[in-house]
N, CA, C and O of each residue as an XYZ file, in Angstrom:
368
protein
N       0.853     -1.168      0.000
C       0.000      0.000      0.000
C       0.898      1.231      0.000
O       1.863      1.359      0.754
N       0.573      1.973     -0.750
C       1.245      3.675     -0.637
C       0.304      4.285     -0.242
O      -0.862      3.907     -0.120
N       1.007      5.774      0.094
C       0.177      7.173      0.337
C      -0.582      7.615     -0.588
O      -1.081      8.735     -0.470
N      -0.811      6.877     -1.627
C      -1.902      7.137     -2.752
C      -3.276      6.438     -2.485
O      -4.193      6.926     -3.145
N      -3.589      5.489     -1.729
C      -4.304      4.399     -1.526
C      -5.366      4.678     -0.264
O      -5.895      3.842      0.468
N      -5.490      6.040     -0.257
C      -5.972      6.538      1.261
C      -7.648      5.891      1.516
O      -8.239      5.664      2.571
N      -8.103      5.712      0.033
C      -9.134      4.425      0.690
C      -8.984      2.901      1.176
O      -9.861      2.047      1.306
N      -7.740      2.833      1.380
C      -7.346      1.334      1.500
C      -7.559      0.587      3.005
O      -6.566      0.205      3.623
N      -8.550      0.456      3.402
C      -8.298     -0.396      4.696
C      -7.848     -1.237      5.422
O      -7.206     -1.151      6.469
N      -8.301     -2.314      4.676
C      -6.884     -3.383      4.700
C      -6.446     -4.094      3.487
O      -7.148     -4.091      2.476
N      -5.433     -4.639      3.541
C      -4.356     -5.262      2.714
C      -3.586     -6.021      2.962
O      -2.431     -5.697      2.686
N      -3.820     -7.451      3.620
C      -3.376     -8.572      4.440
C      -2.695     -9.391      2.947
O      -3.174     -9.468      1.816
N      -1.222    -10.004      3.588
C      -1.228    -10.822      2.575
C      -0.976    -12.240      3.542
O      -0.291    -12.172      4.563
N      -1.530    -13.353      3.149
C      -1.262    -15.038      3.670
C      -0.653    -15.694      2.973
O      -1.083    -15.798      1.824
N       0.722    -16.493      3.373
C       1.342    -17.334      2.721
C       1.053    -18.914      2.743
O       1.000    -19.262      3.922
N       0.912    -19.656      2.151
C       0.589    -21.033      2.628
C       1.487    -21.518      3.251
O       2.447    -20.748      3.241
N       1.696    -22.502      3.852
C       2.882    -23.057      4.413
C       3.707    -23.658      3.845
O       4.846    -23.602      4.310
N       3.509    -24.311      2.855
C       4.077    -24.816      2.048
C       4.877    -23.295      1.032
O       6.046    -23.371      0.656
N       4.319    -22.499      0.844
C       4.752    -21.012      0.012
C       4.648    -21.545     -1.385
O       5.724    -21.917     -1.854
N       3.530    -21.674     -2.205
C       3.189    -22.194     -3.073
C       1.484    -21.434     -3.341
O       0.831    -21.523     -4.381
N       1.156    -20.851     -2.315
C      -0.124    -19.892     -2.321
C      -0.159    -19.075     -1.563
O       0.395    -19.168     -0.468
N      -0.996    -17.796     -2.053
C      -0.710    -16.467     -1.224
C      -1.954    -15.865     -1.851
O      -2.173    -15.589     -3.031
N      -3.097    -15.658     -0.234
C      -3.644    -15.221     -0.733
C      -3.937    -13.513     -0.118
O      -3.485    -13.400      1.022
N      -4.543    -12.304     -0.612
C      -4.477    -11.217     -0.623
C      -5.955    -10.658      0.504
O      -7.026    -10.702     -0.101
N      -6.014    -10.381      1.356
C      -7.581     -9.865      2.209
C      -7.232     -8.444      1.621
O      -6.141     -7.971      1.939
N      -8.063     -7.723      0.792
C      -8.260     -6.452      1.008
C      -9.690     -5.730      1.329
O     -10.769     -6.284      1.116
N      -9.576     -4.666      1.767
C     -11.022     -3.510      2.011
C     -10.454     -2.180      2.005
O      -9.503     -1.753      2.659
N     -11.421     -1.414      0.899
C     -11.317     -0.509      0.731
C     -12.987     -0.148      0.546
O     -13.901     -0.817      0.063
N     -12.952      1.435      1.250
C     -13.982      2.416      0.873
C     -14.214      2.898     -0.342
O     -13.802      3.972     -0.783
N     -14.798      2.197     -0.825
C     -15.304      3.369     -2.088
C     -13.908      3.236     -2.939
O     -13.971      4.019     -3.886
N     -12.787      2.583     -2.929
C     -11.453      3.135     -3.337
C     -10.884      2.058     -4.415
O      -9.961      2.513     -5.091
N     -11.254      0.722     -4.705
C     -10.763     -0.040     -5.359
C     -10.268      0.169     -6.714
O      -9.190     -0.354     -6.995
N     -10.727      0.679     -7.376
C      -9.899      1.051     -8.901
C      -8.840      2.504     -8.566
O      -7.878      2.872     -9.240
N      -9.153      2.858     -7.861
C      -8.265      3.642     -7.522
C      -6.787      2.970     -7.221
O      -5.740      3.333     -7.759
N      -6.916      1.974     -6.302
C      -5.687      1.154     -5.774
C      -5.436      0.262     -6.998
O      -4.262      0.301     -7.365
N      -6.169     -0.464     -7.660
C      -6.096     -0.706     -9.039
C      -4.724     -0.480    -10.052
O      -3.826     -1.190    -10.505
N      -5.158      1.032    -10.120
C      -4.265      1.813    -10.942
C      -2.944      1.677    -10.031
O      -1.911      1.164    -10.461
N      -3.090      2.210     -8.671
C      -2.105      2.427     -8.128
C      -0.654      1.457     -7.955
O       0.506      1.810     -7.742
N      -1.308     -0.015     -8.157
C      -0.498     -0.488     -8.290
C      -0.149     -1.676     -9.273
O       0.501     -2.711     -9.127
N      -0.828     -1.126    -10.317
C      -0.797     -1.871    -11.558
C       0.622     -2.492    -12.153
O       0.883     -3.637    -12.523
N       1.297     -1.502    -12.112
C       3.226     -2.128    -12.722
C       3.505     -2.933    -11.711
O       3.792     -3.958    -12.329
N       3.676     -3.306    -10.072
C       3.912     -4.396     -9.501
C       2.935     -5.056     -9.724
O       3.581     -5.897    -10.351
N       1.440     -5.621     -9.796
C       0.307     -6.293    -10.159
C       0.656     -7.164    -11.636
O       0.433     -8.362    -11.811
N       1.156     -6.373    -12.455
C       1.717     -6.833    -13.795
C       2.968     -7.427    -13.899
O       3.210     -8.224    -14.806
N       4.016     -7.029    -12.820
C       5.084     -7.803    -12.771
C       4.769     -9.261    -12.089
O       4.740    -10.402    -12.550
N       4.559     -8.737    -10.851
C       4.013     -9.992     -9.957
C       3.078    -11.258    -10.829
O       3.611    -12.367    -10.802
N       1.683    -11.149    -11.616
C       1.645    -11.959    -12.455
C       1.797    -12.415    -13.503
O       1.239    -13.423    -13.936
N       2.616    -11.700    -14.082
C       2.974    -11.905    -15.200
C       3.925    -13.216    -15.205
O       3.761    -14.300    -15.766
N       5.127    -12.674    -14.271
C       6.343    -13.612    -13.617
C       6.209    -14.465    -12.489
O       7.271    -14.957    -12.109
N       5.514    -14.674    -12.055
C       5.246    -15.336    -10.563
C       3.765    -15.864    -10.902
O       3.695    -16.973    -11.432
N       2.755    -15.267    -10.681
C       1.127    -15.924    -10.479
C       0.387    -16.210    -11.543
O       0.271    -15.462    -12.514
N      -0.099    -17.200    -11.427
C      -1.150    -17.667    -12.097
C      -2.512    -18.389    -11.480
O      -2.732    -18.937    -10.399
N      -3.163    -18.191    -12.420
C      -4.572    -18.385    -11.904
C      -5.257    -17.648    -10.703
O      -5.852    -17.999     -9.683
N      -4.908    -16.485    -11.281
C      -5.645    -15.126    -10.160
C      -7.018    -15.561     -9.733
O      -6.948    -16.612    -10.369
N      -7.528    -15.588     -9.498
C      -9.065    -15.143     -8.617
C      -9.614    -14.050     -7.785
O      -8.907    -13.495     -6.944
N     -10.401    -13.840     -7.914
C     -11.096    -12.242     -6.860
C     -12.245    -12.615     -6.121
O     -12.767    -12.981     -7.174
N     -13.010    -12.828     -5.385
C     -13.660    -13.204     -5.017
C     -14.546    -11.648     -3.843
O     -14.518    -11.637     -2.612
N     -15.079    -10.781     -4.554
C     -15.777     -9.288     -4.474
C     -17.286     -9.474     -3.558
O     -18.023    -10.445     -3.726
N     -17.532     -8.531     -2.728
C     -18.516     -8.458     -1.523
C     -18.922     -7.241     -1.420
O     -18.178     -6.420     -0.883
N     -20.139     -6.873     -1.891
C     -21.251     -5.813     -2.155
C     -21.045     -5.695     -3.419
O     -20.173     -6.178     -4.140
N     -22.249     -4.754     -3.715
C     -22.778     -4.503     -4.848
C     -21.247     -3.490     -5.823
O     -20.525     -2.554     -5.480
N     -21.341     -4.209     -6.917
C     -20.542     -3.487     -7.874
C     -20.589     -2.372     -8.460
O     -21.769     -2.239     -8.784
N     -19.985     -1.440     -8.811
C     -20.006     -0.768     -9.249
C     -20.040     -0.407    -10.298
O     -18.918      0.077    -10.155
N     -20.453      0.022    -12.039
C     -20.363     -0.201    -12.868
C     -18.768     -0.145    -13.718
O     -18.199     -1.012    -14.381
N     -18.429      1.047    -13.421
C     -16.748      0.481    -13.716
C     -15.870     -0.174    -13.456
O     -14.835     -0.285    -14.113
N     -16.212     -0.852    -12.198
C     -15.940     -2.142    -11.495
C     -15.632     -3.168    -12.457
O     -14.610     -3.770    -12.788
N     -17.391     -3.178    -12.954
C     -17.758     -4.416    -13.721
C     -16.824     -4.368    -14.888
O     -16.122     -5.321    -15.226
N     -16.854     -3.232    -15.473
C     -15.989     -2.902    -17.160
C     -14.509     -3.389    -16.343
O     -13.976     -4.417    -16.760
N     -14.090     -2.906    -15.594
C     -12.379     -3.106    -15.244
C     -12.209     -4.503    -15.094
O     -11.083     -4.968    -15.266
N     -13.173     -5.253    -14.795
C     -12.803     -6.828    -14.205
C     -13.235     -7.899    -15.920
O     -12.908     -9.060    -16.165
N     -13.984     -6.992    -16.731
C     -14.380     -7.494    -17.978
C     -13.058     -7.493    -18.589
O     -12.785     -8.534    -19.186
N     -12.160     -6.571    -18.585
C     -11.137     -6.339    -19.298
C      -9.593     -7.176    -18.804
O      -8.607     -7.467    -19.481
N      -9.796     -7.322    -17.822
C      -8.769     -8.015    -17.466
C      -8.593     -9.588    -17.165
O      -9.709    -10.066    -16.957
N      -7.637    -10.499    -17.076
C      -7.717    -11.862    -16.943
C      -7.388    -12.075    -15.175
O      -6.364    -12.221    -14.509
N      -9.249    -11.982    -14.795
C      -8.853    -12.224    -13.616
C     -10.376    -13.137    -13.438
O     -11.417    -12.733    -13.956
N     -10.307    -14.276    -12.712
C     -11.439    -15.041    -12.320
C     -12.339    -14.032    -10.944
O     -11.916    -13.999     -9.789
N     -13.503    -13.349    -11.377
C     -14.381    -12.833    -10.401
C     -15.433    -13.709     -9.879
O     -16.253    -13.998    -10.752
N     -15.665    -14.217     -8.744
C     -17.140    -14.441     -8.117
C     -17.595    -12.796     -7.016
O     -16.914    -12.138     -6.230
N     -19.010    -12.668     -7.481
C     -19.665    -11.805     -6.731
C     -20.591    -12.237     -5.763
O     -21.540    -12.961     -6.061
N     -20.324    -11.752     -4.385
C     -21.285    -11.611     -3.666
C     -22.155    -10.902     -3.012
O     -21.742    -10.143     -2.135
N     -23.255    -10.976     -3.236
C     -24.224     -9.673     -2.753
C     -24.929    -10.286     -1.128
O     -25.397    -11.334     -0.682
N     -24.565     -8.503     -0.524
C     -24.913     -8.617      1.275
C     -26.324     -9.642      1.242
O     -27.333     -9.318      0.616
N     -26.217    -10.820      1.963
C     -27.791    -11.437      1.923
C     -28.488    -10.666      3.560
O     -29.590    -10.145      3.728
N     -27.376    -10.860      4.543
C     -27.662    -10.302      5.458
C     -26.232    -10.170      6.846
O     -25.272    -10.937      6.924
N     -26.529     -8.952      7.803
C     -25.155     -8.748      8.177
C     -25.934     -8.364      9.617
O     -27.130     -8.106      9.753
N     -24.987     -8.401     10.555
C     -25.224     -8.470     11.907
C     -25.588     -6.856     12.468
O     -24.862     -5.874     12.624
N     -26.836     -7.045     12.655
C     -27.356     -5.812     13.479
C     -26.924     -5.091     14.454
O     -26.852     -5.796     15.460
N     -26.586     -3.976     14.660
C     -26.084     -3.374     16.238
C     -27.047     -3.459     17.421
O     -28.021     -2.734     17.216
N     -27.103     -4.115     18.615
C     -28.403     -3.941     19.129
C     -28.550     -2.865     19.535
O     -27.597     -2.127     19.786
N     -30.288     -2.396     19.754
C     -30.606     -1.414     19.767
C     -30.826     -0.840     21.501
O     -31.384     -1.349     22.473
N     -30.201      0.253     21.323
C     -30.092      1.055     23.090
C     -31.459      1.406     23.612
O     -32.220      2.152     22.995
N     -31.722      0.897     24.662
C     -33.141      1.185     24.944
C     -32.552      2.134     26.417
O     -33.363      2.689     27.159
């Protein structure tokens, strides 16, 4: 993550134990093509030379340039839309 990425919340990376898989937790506000861009030349090095068989696996509703950016690129997307999420209880 850089100082460009100021919607970036998190950005966990997991190694397998074996180091043969690595997978990426991110959250961002509102910010994902933004970080996108931001780090596209390592994203392009990294799979180009190293990874294969990317996957994304995306949580809430998309965005429409979302959709066009993930059309264009070779990356496996599943979407999931909120079915339901844990209530705050309410202060009486």
């Amino acid at each position: 993550m850089n100082d460009k990425d100021t919607g970036t919340l998190a950005y966990d990376w997991y190694l397998s134990s074996d180091g043969t898989r690595c997978e990426v937790r991110e959250a961002y506000a509102d910010a994902f093509i933004q970080h996108a861009f931001n780090v596209r030349e390592a994203r392009d090095a990294l799979f180009g030379d190293f990874a294969s068989d990317h996957q994304m696996t995306i949580y809430g509703e998309p965005e429409p340039r979302l959709v066009e950016l993930f059309a264009r690129v070779r990356v496996e997307v599943t979407w999931f839309t909120l079915l339901q999420a844990l209530a705050p209880a309410s202060v009486d």
